[in-house]
N, CA, C and O atoms as a Tinker XYZ file with bonds, in Angstrom:
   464  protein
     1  N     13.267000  -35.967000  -24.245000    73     2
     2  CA    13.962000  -35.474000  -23.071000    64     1     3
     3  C     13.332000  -36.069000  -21.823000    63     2     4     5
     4  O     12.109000  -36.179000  -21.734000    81     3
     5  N     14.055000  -36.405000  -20.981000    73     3     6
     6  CA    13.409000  -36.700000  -19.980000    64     5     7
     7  C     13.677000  -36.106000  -18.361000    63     6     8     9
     8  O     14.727000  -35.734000  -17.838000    81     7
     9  N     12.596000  -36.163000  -17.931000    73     7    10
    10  CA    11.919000  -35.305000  -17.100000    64     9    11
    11  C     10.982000  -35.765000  -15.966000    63    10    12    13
    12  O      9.912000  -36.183000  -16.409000    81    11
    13  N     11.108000  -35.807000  -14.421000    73    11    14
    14  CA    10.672000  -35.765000  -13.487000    64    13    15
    15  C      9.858000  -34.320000  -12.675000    63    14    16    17
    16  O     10.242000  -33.154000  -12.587000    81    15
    17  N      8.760000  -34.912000  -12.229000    73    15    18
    18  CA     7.958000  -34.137000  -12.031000    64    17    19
    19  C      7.203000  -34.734000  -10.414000    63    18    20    21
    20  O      6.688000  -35.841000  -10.259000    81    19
    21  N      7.331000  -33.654000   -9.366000    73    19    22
    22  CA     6.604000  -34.193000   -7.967000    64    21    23
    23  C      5.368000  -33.277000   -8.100000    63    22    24    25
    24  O      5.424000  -32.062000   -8.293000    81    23
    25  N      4.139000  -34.084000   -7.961000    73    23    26
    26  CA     2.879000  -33.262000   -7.147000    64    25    27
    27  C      2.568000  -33.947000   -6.128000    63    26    28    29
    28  O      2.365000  -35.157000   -6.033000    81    27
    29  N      2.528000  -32.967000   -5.205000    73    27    30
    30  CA     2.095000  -33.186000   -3.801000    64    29    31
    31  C      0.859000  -31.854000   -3.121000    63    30    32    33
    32  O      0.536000  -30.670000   -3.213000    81    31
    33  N      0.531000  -33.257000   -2.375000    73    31    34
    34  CA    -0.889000  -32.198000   -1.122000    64    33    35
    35  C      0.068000  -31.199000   -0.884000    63    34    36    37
    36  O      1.290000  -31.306000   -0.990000    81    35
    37  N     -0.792000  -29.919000   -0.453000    73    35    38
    38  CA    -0.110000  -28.934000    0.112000    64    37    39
    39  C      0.201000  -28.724000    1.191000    63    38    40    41
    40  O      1.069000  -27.975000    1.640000    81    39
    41  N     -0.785000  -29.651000    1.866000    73    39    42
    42  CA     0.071000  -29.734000    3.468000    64    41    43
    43  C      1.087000  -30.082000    3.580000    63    42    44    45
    44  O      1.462000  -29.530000    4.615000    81    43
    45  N      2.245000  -30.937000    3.040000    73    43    46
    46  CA     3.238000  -31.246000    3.073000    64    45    47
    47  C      4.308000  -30.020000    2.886000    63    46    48    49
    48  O      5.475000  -30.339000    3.113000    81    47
    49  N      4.119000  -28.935000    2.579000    73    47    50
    50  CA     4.445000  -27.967000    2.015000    64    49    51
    51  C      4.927000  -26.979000    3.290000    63    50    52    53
    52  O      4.152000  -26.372000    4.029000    81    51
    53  N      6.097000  -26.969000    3.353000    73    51    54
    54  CA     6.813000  -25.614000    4.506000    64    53    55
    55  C      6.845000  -24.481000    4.432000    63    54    56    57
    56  O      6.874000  -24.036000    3.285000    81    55
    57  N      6.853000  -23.610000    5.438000    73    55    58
    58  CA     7.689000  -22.381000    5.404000    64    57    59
    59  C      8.942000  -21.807000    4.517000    63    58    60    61
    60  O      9.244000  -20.701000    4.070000    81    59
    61  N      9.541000  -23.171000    4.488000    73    59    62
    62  CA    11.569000  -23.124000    4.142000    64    61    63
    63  C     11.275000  -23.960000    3.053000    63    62    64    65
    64  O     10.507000  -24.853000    3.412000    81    63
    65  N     11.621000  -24.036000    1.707000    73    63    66
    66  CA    11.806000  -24.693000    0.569000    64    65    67
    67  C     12.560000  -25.862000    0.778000    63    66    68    69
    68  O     12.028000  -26.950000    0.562000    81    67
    69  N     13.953000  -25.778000    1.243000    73    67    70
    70  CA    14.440000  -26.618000    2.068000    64    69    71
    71  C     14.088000  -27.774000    2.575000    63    70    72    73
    72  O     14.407000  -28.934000    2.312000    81    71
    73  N     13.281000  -27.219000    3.453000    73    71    74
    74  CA    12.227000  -28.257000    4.321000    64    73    75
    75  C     11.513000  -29.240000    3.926000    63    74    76    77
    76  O     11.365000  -30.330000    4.479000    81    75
    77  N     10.954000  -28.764000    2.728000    73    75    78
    78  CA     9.905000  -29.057000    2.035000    64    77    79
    79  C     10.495000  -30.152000    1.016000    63    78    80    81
    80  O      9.985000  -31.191000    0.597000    81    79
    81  N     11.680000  -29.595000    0.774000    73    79    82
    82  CA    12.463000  -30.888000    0.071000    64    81    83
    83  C     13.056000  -32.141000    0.533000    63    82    84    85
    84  O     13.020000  -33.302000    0.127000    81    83
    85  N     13.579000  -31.574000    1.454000    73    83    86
    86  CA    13.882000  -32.838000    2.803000    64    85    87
    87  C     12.881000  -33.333000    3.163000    63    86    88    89
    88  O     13.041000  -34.477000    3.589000    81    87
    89  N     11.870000  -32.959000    3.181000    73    87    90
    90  CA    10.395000  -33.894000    4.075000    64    89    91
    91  C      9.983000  -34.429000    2.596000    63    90    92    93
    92  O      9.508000  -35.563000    2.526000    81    91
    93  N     10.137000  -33.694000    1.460000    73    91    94
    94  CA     9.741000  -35.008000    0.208000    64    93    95
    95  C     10.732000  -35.878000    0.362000    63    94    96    97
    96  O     10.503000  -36.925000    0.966000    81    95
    97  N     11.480000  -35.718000    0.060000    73    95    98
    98  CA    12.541000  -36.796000   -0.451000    64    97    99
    99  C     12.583000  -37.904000    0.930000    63    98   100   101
   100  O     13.026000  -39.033000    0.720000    81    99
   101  N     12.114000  -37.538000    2.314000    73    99   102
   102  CA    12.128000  -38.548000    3.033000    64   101   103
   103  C     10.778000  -39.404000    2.374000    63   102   104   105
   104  O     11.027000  -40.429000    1.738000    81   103
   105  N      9.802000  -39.104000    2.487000    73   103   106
   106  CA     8.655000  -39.778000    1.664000    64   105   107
   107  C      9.119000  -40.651000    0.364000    63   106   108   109
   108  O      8.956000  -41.869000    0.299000    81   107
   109  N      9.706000  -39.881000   -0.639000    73   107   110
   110  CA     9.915000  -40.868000   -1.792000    64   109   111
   111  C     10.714000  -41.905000   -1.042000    63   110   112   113
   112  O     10.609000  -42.984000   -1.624000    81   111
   113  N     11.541000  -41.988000    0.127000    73   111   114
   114  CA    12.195000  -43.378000    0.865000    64   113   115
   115  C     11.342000  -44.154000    0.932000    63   114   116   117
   116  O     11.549000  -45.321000    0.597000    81   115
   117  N      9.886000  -43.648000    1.477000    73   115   118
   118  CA     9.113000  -44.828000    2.227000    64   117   119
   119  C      8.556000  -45.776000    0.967000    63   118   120   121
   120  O      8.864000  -45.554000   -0.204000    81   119
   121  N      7.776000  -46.754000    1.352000    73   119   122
   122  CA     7.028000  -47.813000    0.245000    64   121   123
   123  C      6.002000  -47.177000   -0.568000    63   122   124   125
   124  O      5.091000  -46.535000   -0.047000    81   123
   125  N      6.093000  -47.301000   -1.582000    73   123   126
   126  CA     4.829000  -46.971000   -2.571000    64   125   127
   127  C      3.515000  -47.273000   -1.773000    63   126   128   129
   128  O      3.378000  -48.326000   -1.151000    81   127
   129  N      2.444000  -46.184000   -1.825000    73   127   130
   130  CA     1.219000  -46.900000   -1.348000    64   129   131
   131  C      0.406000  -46.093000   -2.221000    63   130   132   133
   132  O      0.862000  -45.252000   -2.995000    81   131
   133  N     -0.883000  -46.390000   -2.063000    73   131   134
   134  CA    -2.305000  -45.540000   -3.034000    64   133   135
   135  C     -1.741000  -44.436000   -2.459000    63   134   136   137
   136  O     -1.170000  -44.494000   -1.370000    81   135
   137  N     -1.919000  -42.861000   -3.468000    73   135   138
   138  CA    -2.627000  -41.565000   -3.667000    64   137   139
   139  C     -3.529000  -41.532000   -2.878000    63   138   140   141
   140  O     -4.238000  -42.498000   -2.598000    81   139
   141  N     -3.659000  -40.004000   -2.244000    73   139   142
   142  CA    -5.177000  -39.562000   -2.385000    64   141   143
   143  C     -5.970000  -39.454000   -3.163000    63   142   144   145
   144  O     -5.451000  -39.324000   -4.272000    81   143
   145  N     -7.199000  -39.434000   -3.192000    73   143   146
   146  CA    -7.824000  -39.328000   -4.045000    64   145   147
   147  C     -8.422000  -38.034000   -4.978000    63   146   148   149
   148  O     -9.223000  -38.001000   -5.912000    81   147
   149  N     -7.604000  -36.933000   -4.233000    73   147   150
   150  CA    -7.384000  -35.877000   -5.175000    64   149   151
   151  C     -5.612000  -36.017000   -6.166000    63   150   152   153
   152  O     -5.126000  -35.630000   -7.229000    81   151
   153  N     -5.303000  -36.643000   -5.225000    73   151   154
   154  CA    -3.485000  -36.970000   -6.766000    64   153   155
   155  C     -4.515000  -38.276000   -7.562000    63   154   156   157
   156  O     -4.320000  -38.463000   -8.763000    81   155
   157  N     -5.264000  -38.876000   -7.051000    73   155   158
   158  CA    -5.786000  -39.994000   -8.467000    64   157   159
   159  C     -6.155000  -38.877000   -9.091000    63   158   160   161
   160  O     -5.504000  -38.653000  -10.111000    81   159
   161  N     -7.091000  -37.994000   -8.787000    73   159   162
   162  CA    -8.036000  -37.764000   -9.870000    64   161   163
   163  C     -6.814000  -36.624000  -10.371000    63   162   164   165
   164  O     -7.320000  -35.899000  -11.227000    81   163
   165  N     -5.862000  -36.371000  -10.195000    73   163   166
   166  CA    -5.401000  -35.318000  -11.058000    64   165   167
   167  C     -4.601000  -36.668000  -12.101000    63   166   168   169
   168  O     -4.883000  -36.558000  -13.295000    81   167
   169  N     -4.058000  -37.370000  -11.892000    73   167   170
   170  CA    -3.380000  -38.821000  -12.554000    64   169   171
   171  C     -4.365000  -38.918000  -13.736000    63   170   172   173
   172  O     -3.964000  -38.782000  -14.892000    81   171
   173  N     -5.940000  -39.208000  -13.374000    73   171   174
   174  CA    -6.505000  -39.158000  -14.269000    64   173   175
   175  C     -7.210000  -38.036000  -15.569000    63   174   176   177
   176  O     -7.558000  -38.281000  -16.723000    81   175
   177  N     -7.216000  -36.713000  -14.737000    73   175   178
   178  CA    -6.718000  -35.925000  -15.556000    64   177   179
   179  C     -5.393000  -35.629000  -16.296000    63   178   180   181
   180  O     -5.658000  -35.745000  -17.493000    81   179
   181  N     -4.444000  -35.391000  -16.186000    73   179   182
   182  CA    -3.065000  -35.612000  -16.658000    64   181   183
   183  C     -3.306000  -36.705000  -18.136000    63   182   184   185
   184  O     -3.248000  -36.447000  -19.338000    81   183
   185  N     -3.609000  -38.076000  -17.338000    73   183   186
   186  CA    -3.664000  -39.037000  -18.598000    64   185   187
   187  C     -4.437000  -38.695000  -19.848000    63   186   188   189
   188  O     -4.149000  -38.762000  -21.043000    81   187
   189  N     -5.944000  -38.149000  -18.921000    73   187   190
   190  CA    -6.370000  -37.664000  -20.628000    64   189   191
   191  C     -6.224000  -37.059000  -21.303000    63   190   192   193
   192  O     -6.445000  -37.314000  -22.487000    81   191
   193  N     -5.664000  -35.678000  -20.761000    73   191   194
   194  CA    -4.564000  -34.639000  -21.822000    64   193   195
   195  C     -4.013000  -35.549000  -22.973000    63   194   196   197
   196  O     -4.171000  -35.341000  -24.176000    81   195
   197  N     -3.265000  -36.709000  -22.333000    73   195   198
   198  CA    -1.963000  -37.118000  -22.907000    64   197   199
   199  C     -2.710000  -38.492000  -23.386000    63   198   200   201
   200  O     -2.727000  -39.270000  -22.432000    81   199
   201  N     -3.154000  -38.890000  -24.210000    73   199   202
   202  CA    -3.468000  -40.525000  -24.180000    64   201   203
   203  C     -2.907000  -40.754000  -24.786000    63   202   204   205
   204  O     -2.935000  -41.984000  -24.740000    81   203
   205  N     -1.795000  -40.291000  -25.996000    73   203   206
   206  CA    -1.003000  -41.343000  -26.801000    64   205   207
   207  C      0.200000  -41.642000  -25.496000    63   206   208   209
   208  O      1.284000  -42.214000  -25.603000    81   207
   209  N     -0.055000  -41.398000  -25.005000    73   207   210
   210  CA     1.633000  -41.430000  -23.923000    64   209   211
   211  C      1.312000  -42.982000  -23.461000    63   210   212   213
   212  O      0.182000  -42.983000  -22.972000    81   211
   213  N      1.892000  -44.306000  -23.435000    73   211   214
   214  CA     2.038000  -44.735000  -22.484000    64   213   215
   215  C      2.632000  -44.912000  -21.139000    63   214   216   217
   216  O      3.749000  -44.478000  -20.856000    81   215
   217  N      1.857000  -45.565000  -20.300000    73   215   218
   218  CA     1.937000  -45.227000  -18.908000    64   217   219
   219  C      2.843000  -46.760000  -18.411000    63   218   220   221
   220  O      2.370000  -47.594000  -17.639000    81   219
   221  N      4.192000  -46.853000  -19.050000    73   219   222
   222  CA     4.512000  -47.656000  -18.982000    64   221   223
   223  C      6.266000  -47.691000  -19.475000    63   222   224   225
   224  O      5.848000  -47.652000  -20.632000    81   223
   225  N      7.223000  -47.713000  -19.582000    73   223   226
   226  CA     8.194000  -47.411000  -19.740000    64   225   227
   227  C      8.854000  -48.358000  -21.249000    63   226   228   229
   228  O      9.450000  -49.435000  -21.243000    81   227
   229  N      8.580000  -47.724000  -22.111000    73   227   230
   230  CA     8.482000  -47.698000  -23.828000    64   229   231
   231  C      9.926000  -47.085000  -24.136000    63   230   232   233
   232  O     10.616000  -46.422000  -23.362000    81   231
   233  N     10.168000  -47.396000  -25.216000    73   231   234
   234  CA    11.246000  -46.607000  -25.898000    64   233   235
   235  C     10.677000  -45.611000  -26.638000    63   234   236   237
   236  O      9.719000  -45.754000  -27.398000    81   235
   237  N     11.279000  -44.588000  -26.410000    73   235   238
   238  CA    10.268000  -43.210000  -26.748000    64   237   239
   239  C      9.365000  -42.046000  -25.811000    63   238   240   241
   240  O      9.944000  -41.379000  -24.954000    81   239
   241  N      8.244000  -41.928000  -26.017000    73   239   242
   242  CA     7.539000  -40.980000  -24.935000    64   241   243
   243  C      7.182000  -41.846000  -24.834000    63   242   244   245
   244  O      7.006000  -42.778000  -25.618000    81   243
   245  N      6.857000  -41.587000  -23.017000    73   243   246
   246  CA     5.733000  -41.874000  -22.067000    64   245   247
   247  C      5.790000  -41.240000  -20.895000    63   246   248   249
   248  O      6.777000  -40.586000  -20.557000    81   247
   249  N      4.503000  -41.407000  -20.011000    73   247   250
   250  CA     4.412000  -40.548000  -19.271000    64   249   251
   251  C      3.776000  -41.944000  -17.516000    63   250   252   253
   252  O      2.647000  -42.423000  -17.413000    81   251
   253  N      4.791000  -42.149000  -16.651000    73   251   254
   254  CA     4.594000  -42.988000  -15.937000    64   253   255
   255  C      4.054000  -42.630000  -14.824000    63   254   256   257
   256  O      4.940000  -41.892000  -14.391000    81   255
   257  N      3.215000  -42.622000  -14.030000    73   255   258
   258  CA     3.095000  -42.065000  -12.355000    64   257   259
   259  C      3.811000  -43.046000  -11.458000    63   258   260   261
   260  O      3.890000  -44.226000  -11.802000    81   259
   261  N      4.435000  -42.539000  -10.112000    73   259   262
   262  CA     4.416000  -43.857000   -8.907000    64   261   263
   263  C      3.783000  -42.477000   -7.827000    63   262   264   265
   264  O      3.784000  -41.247000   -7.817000    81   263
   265  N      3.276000  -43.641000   -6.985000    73   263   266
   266  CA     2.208000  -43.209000   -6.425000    64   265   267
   267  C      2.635000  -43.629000   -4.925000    63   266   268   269
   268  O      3.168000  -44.715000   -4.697000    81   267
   269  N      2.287000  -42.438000   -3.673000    73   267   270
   270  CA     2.639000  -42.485000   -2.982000    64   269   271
   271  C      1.521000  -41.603000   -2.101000    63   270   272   273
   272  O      0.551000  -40.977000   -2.529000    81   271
   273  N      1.980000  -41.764000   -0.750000    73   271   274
   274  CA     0.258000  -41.595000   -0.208000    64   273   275
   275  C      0.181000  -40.292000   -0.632000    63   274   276   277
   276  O     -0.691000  -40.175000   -1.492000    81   275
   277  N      1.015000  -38.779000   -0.247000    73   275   278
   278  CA     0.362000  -38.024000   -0.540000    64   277   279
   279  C      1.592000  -37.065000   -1.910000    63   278   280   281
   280  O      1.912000  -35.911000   -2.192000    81   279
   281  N      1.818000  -38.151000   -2.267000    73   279   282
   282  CA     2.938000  -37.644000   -3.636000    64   281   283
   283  C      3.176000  -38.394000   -4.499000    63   282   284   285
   284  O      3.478000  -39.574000   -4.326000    81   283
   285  N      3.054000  -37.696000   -5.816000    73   283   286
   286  CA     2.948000  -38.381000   -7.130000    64   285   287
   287  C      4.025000  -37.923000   -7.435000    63   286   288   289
   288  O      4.389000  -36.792000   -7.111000    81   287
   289  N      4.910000  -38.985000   -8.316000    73   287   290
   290  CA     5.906000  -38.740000   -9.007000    64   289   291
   291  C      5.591000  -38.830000  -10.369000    63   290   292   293
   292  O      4.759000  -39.710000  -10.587000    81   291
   293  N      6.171000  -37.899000  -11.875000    73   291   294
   294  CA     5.456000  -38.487000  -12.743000    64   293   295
   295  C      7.202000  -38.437000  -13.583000    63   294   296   297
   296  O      7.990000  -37.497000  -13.683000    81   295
   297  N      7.282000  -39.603000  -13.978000    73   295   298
   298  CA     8.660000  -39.791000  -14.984000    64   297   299
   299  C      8.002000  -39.251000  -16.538000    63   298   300   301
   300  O      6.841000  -39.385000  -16.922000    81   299
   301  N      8.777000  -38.818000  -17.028000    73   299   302
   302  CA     8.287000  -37.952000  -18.333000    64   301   303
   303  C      9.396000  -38.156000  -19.619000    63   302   304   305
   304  O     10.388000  -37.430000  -19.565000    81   303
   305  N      9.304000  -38.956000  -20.596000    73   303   306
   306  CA     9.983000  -38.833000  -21.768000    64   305   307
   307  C      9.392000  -38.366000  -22.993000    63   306   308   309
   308  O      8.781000  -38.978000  -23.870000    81   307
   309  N      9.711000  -37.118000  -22.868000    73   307   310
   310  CA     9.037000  -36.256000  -24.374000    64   309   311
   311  C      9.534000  -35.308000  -25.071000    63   310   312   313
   312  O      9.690000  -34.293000  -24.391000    81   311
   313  N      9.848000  -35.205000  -26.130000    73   311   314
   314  CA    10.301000  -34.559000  -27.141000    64   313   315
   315  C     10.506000  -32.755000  -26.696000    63   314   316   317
   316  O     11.487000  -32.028000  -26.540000    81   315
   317  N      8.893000  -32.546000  -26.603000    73   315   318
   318  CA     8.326000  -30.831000  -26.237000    64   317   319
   319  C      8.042000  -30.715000  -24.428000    63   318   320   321
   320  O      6.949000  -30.272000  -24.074000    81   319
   321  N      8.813000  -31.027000  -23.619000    73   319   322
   322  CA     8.889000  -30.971000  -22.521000    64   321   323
   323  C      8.326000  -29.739000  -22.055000    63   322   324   325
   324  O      7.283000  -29.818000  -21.407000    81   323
   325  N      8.895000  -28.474000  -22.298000    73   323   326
   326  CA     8.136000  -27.503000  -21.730000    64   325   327
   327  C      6.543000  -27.311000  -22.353000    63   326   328   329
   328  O      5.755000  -26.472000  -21.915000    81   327
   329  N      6.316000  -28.033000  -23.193000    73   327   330
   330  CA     4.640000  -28.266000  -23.861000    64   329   331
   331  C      3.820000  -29.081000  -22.438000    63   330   332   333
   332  O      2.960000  -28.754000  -21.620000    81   331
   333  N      4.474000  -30.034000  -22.657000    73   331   334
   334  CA     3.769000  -30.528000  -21.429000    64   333   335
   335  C      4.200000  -30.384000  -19.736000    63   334   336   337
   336  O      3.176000  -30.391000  -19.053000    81   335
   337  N      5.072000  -30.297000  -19.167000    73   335   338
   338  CA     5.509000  -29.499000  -18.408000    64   337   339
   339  C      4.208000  -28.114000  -17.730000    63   338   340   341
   340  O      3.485000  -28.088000  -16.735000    81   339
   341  N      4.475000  -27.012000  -19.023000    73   339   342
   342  CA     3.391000  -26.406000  -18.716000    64   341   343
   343  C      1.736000  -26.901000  -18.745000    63   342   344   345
   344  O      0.994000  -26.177000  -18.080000    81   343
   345  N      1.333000  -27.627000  -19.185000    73   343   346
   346  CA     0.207000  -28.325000  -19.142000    64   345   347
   347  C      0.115000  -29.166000  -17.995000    63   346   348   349
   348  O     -1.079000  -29.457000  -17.918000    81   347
   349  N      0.742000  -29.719000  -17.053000    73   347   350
   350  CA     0.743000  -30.671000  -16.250000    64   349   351
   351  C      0.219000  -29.175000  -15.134000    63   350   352   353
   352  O     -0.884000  -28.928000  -14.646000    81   351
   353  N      1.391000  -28.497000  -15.050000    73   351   354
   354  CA     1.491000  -27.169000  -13.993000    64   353   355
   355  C     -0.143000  -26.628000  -14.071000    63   354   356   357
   356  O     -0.735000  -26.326000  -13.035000    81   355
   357  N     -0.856000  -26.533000  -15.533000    73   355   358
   358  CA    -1.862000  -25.655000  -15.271000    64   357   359
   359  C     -3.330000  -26.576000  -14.715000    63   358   360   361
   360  O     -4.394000  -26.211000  -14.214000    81   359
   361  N     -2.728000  -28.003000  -15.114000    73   359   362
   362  CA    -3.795000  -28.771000  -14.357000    64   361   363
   363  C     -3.712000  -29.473000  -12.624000    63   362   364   365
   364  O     -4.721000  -29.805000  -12.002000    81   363
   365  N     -2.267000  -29.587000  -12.072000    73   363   366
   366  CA    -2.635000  -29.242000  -11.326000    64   365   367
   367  C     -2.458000  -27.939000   -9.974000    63   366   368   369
   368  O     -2.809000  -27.739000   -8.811000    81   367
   369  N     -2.062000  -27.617000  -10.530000    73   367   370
   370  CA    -2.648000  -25.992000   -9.881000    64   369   371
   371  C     -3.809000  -25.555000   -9.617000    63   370   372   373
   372  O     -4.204000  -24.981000   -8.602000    81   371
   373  N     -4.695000  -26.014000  -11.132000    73   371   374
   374  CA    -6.187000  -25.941000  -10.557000    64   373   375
   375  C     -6.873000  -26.532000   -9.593000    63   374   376   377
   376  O     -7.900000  -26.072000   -9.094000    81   375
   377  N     -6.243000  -27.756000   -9.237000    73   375   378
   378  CA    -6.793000  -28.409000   -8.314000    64   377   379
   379  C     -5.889000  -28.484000   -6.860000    63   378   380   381
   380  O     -5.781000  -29.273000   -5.921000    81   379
   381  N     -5.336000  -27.228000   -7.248000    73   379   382
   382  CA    -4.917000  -27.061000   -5.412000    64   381   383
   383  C     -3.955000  -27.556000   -4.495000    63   382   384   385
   384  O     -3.682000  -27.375000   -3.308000    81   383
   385  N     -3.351000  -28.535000   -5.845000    73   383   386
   386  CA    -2.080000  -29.257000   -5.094000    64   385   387
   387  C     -1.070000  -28.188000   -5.525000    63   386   388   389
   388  O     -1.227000  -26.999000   -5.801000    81   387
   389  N      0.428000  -29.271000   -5.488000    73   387   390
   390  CA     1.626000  -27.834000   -5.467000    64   389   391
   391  C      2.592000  -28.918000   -6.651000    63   390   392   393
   392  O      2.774000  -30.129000   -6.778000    81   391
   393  N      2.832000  -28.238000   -7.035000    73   391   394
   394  CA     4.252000  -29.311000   -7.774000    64   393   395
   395  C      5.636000  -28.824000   -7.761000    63   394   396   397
   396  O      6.062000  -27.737000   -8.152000    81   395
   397  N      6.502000  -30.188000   -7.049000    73   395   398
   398  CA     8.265000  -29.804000   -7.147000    64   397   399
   399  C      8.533000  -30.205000   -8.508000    63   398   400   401
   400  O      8.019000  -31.158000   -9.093000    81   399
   401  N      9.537000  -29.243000   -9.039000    73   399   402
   402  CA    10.203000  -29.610000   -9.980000    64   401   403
   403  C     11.876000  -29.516000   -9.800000    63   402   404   405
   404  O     12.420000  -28.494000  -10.218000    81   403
   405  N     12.698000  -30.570000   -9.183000    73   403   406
   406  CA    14.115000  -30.609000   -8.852000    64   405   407
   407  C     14.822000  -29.901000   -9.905000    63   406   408   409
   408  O     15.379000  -28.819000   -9.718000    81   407
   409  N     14.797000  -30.478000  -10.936000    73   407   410
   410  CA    15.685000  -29.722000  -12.108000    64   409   411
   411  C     16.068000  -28.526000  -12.511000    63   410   412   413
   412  O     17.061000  -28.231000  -13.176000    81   411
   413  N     14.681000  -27.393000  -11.790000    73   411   414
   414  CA    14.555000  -26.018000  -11.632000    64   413   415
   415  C     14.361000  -25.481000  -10.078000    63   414   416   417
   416  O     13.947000  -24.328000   -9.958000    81   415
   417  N     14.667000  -26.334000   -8.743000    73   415   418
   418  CA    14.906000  -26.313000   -7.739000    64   417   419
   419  C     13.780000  -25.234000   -7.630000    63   418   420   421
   420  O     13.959000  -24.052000   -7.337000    81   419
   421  N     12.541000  -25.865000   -7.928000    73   419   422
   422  CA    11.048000  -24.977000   -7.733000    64   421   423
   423  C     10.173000  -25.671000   -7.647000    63   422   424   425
   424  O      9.917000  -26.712000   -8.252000    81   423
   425  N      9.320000  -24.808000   -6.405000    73   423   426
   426  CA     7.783000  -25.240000   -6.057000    64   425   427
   427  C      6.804000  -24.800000   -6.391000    63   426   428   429
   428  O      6.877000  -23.725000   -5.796000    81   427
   429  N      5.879000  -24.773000   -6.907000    73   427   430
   430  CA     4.789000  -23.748000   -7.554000    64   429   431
   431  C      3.844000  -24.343000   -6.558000    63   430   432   433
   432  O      3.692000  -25.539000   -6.307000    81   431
   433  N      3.049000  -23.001000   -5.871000    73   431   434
   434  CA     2.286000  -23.592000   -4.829000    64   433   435
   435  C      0.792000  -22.521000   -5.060000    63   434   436   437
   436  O     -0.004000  -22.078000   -4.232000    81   435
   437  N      0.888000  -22.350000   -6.825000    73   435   438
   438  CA     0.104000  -21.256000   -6.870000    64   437   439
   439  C     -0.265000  -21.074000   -8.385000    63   438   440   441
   440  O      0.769000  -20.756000   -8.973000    81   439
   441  N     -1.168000  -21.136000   -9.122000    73   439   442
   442  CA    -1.649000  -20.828000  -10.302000    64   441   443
   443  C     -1.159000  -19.593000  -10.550000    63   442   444   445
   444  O     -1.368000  -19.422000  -11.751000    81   443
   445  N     -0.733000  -18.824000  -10.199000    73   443   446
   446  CA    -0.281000  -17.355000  -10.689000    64   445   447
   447  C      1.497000  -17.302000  -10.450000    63   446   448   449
   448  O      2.305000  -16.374000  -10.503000    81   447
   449  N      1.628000  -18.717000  -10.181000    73   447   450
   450  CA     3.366000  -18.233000  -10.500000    64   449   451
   451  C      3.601000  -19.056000  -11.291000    63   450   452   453
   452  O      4.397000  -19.909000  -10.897000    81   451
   453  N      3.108000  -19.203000  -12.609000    73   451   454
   454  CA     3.760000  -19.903000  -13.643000    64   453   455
   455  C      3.611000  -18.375000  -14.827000    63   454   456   457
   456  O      2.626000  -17.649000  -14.955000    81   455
   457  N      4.536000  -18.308000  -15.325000    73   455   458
   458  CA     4.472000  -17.304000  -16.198000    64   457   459
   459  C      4.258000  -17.718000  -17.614000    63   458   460   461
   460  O      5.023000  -18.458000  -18.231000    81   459
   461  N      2.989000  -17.103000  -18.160000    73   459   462
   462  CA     2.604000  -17.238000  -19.520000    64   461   463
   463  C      3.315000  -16.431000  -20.440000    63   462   464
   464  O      3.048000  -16.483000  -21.641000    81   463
């Protein structure tokens, strides 16, 4: 199944959900540039969860990042989607960023709103 996934700094993050979507989606316009270096290091967490995944666009699973200054996109083709899905959410949450997920027109801007 495949599956898109935004983590972003939380400053980027509004009042209005809305907002917050319109001010991403103007960003995904602009040019790819490096991450911060808290979206690398969650990239590199993420990957090691997942190392059979390539990070590269395969027939089958993989799990791709594009990288943007302060937003990661991650393209996702996998079988158990909500397996990893929830695993992506609980890593980075821990580290304080927020993640959009369009498909469920939701922001999780909080380790305690993902329901176990």
């Amino acid at each position: 199944m495949k599956y898109s996934i935004i983590i972003s700094e939380k400053e980027l993050l509004k009042d209005s959900d809305k907002i917050t979507w319109i001010g991403i989606s103007k960003k995904l316009d602009q040019k790819k540039t490096d991450a911060t270096e808290s979206l690398k290091n969650v990239i590199k967490l993420i990957s090691l969860q997942f190392p059979e995944l390539p990070n590269k666009m395969v027939w089958g699973n993989y799990l791709i990042f594009e990288e943007y200054e302060k937003i990661v996109v991650i393209d996702i083709d996998y079988e158990n989607i909500d397996s990893i899905k929830n695993e992506i959410l609980n890593i980075v949450l821990n580290e304080d960023l927020a993640v959009l997920i369009g498909k469920e027109n939701k922001i999780y801007r909080d380790i305690s709103e993902i329901k176990n």
